[in-house]
C-alpha positions in Angstrom: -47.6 -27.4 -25.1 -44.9 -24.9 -26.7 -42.1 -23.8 -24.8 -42.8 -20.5 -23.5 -39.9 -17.6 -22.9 -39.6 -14.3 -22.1 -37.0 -12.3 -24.1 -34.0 -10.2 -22.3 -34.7 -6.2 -22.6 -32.1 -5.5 -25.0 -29.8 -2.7 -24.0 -30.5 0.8 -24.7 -28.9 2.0 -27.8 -29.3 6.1 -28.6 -30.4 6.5 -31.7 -29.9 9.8 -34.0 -32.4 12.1 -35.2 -32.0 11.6 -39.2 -33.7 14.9 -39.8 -31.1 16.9 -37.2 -28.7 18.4 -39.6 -25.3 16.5 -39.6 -22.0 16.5 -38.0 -19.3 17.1 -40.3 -16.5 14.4 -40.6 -13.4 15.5 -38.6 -11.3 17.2 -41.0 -8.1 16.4 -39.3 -7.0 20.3 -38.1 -8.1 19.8 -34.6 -10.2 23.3 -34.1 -13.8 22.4 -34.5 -16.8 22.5 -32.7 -20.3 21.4 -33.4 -23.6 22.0 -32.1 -27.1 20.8 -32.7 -28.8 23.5 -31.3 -33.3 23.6 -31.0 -35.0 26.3 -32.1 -37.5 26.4 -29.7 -41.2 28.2 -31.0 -42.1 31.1 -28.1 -38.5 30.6 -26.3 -36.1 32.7 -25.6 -33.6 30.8 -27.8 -30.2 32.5 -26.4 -27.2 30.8 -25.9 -23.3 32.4 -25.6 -19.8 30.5 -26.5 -16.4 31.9 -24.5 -13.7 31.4 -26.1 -9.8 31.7 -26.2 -10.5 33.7 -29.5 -7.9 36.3 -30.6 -7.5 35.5 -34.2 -8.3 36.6 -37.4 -9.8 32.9 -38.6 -12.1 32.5 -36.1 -15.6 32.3 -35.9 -18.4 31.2 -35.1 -21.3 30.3 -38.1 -24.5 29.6 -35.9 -26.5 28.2 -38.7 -29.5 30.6 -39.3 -27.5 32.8 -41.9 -25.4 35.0 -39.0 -21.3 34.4 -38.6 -19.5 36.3 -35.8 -16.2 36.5 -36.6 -13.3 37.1 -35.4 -14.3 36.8 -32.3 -11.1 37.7 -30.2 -10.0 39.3 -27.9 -9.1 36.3 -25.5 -11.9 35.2 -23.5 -14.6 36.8 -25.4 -17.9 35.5 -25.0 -20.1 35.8 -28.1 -24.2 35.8 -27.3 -26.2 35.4 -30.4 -30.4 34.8 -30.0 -32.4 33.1 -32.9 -35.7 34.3 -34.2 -38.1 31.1 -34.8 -40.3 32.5 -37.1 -37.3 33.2 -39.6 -35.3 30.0 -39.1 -35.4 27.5 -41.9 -35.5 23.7 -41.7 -38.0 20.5 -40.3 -40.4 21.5 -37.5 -39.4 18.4 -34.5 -41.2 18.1 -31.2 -39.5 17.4 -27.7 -40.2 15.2 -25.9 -42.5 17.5 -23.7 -44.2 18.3 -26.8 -42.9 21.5 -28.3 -42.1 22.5 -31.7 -38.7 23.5 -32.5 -36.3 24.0 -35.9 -32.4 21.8 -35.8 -29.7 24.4 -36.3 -26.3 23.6 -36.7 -23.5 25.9 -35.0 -19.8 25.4 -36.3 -17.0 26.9 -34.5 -13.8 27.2 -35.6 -11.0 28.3 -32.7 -7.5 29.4 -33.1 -4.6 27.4 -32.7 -3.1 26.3 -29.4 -1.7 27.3 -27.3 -4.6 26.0 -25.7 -8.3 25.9 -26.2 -10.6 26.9 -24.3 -14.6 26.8 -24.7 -17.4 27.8 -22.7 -21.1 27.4 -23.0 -22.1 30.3 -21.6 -25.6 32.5 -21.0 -26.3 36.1 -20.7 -26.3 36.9 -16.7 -27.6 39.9 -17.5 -31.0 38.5 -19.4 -34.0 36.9 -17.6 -33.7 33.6 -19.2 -30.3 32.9 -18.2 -29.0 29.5 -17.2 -29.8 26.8 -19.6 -29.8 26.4 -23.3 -31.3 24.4 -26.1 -28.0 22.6 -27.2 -28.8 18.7 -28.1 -26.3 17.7 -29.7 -22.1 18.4 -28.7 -19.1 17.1 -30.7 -15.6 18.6 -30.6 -12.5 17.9 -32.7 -9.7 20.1 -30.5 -6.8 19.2 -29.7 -4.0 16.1 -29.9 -4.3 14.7 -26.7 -2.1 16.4 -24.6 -3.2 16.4 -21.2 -0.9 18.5 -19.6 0.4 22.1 -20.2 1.7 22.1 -23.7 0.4 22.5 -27.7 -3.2 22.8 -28.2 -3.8 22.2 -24.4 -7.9 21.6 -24.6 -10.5 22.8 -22.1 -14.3 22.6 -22.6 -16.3 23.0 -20.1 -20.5 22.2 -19.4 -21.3 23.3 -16.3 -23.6 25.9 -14.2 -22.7 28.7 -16.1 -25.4 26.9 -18.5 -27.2 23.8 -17.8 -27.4 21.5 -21.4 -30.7 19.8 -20.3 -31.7 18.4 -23.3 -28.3 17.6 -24.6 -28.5 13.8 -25.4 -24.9 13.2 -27.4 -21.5 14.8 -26.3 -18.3 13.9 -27.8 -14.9 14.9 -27.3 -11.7 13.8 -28.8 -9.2 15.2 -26.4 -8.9 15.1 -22.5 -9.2 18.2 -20.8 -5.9 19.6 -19.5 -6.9 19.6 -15.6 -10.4 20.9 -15.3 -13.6 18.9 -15.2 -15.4 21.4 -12.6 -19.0 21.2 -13.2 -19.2 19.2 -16.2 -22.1 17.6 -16.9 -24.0 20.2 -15.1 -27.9 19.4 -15.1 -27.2 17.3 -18.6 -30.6 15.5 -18.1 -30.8 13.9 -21.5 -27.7 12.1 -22.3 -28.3 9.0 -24.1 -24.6 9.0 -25.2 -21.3 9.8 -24.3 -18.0 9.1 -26.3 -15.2 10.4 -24.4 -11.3 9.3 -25.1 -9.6 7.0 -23.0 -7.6 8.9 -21.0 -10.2 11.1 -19.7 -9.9 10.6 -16.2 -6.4 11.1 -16.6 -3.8 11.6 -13.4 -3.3 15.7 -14.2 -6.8 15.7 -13.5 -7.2 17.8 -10.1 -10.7 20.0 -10.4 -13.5 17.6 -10.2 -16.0 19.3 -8.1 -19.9 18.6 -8.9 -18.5 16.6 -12.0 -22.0 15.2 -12.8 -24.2 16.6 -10.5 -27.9 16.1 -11.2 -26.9 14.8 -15.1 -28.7 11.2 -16.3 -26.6 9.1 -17.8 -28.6 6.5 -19.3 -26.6 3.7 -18.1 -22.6 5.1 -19.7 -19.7 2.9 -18.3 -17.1 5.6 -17.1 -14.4 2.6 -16.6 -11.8 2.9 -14.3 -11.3 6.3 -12.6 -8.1 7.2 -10.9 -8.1 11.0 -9.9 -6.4 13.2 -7.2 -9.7 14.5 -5.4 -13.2 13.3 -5.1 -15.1 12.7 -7.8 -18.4 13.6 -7.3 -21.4 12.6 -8.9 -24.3 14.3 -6.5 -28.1 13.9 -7.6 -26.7 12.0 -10.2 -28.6 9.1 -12.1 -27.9 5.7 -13.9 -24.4 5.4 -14.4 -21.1 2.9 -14.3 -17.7 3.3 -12.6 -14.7 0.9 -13.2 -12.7 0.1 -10.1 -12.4 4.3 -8.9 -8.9 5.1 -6.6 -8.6 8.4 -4.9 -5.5 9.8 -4.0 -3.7 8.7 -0.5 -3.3 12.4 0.1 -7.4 13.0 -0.1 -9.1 12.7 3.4 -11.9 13.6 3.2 -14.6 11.9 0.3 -17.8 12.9 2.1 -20.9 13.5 -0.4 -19.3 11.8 -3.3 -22.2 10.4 -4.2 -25.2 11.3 -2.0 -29.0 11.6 -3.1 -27.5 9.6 -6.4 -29.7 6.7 -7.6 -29.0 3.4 -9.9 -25.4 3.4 -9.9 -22.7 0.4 -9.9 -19.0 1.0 -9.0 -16.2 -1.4 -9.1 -13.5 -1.5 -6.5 -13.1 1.5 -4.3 -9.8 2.7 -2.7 -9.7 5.6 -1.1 -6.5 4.7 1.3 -6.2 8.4 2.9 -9.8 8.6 3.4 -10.4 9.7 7.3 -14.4 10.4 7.0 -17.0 9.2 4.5 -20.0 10.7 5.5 -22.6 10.0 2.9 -20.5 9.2 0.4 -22.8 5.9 -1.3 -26.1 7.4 0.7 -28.4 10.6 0.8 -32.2 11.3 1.6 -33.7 11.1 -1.6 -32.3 8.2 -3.2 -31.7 4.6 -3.8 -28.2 5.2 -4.4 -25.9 2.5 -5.2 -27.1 -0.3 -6.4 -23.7 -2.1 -6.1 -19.9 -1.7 -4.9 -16.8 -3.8 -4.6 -14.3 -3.9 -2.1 -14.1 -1.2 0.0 -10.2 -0.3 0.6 -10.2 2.5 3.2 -7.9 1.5 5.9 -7.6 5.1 7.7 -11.6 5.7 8.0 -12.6 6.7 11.1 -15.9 8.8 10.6 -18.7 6.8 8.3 -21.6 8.2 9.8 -24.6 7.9 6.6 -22.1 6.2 4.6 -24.3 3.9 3.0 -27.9 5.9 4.0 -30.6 4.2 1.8 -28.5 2.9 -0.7 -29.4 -0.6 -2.2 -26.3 -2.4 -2.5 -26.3 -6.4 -2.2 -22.9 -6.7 -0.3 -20.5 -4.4 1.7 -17.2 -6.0 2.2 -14.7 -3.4 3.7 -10.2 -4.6 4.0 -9.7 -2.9 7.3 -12.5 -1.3 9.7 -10.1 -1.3 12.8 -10.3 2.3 12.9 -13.6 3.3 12.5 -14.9 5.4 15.6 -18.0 6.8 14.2 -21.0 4.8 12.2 -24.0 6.4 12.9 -26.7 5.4 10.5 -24.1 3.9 8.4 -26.3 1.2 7.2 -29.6 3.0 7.6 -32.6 2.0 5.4 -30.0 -0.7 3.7 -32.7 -3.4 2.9 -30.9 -5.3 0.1 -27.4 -6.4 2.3 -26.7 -10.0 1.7 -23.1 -9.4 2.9 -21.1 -7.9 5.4 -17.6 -8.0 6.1 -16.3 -5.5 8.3 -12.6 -7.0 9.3 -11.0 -5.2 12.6 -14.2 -3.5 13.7 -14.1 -2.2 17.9 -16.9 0.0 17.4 -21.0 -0.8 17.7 -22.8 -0.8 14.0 -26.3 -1.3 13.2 -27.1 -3.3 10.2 -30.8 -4.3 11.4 -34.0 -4.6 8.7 -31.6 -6.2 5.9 -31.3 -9.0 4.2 -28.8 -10.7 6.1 -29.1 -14.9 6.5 -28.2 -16.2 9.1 -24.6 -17.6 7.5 -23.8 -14.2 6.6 -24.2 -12.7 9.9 -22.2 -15.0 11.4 -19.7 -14.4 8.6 -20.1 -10.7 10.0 -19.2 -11.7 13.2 -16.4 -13.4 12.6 -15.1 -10.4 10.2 -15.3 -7.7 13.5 -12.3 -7.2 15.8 -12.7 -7.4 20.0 -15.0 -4.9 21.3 -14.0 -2.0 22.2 -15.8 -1.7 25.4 -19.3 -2.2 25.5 -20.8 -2.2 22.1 -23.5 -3.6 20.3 -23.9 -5.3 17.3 -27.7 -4.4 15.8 -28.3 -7.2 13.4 -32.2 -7.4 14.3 -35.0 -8.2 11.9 -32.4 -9.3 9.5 -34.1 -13.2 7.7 -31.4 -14.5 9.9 -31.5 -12.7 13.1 -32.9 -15.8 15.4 -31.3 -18.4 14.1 -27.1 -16.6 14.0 -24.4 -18.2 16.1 -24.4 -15.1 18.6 -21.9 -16.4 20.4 -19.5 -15.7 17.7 -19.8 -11.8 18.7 -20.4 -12.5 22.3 -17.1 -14.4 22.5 -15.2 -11.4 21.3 -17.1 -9.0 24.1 -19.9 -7.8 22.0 -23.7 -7.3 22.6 -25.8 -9.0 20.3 -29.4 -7.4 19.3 -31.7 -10.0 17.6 
């Protein structure tokens, strides 16, 4: 009888329509833009760019015969609307089976001292608030990521959501801004962003990916000022992510997020973390690593339906609050909360019985009468209770 095997999925790798039209080479003078933009039959097919414009070289070419340019004065946002029926090139289907024509949109912005580009709609149309881009890749900049030459800003966000966007690309860091970014991307199958992306200047990260798909992408490490918050958000990777001493409050960071991993998480100023890993409509986080958040006192829904195999906290001494922090947690294999006074209830897991007693030993004195809920756990009737009791605890089994 053969040997019989089954094979490893491989990983997903994006691949490139070859009949998009393509992306020039990166000619080196760090103030291009280009977009793969769908022609979509019986759509609207609007879309606006804002940019710092003000200059007599700029423009934008948006691939169907038309160039607006110059485009200044500063902050100018340019609309332009394509006309199916007169737009040359392969007719592609989407996914959701329409017919559309690959454009290709090359903008060329003035020189420093900044840059700054918006994808923008019409707020004035009735078809405002998302566009047909699919492809993104931008050349600004040399990497300065504070104020100084060829500062670079781009932002993605509600102004106009990208949902069938499946490559973005950037060479340079923004300055200090990510606000919104990644707003409704529902398509991306890949993102190349440079190293220092998440750099310290960072300090505007509000609804960074909110509701975007990420198709897996490994952000690395993150080490920012404020919260970063990824709400709604699907399939991603973090590195080990640090938030500033001075932040105190990371509630929501994550919440109704699904299929996500994230290394280490330090958060040492952190006083309440209500539903930051958990939400309502999820299976958030899938897994975590050490949780370093000394000063918590509030993590009510911390961890609300979230499907991560072990929670192992450095300090829990004081924690006054932790309602539902563990509710509809089915997967917990391990629990460590060191210093804890106050009654959790970690009950319907997936807790043996050596790891609730590890639990117990992990949990400071009582603080009064509390209770420790570790009921229909795998090991709920055969735990050393007296491991809790000892230390003035109730024990529910």
């Amino acid at each position: 009888m053969s040997d019989k095997y089954f094979k490893a999925r491989e990983e997903f790798e994006w691949k490139r329509n070859p009949q998009w039209p393509g992306i020039p080479q990166d000619d080196g003078n760090e103030n291009k833009i280009y977009l793969v933009y769908a022609v979509i039959e019986d759509n609207p097919n609007e879309i606006g760019l804002r940019t710092t414009g003000n200059n007599v070289d700029e423009y934008i070419d948006w691939g169907d015969g038309t160039v607006d340019g110059p485009i200044g004065p500063s902050f100018q946002i340019v609309y332009h609307t394509y006309d199916y029926t007169t737009v040359t090139g392969p007719i592609l289907q989407l996914e959701d089976g329409r017919n559309y024509k690959p454009v290709l949109i090359e903008c060329k912005l003035a020189l420093g001292p900044y840059y700054l580009f918006y994808i923008w709609f019409n707020n004035t149309s009735s078809h405002s608030g998302s566009n047909n881009i699919l492809e993104f890749v931008s050349y600004l900049g040399d990497g300065v990521t504070t104020s100084g030459p060829n500062e670079t800003r781009i932002v993605n966000s509600s102004y106009t959501r990208s949902v069938l966007m499946e490559h973005f690309k950037v060479k340079t860091p923004n300055n200090n801004y990510l606000d919104e970014m990644f707003w409704y991307c529902k398509s991306l199958k890949k993102i190349e962003l440079p190293n220092n992306y998440f750099h310290s200047g960072i300090s505007t990260l509000q609804n960074f990916g909110r509701a975007a798909s990420f198709y897996g992408h490994d952000f690395g490490d993150i080490e920012v000022v404020e919260v970063l918050q990824m709400e709604y958000s699907d399939s991603f990777k973090i590195g080990n992510l640090t938030i500033d001493a001075s932040e105190t409050n990371v509630n929501s960071m994550c919440i109704h997020s699904n299929n996500y991993s994230i290394g280490n998480f330090t958060a040492t100023g952190a006083t309440t973390t209500v539903y930051t890993f958990g939400g309502t409509v999820n299976n958030g986080c899938g897994s975590i690593g050490l949780i370093d958040t000394p000063a918590l006192e509030n993590a009510s829904y911390m961890f609300r339906r979230s499907q991560m195999p072990e929670v192992v906290f450095t300090d829990c001494s004081n924690i006054t609050t932790t309602t539902s922090m563990f509710y509809q947690c089915y997967a917990i294999q391990k629990l460590i909360m060191p210093g804890l006074i106050i009654g959790v209830d970690v009950n319907d897991s997936n807790l043996t019985a050596d790891a609730i007693d590890d639990f117990f030993t992990s949990v400071g004195t009582a603080s009064g009468a509390q209770t420790l809920d570790v009921s229909d756990n795998p090991g709920s009737s055969t735990c050393d209770t007296t491991i809790a009791t000892a230390k003035g605890w109730t024990v529910i089994t």
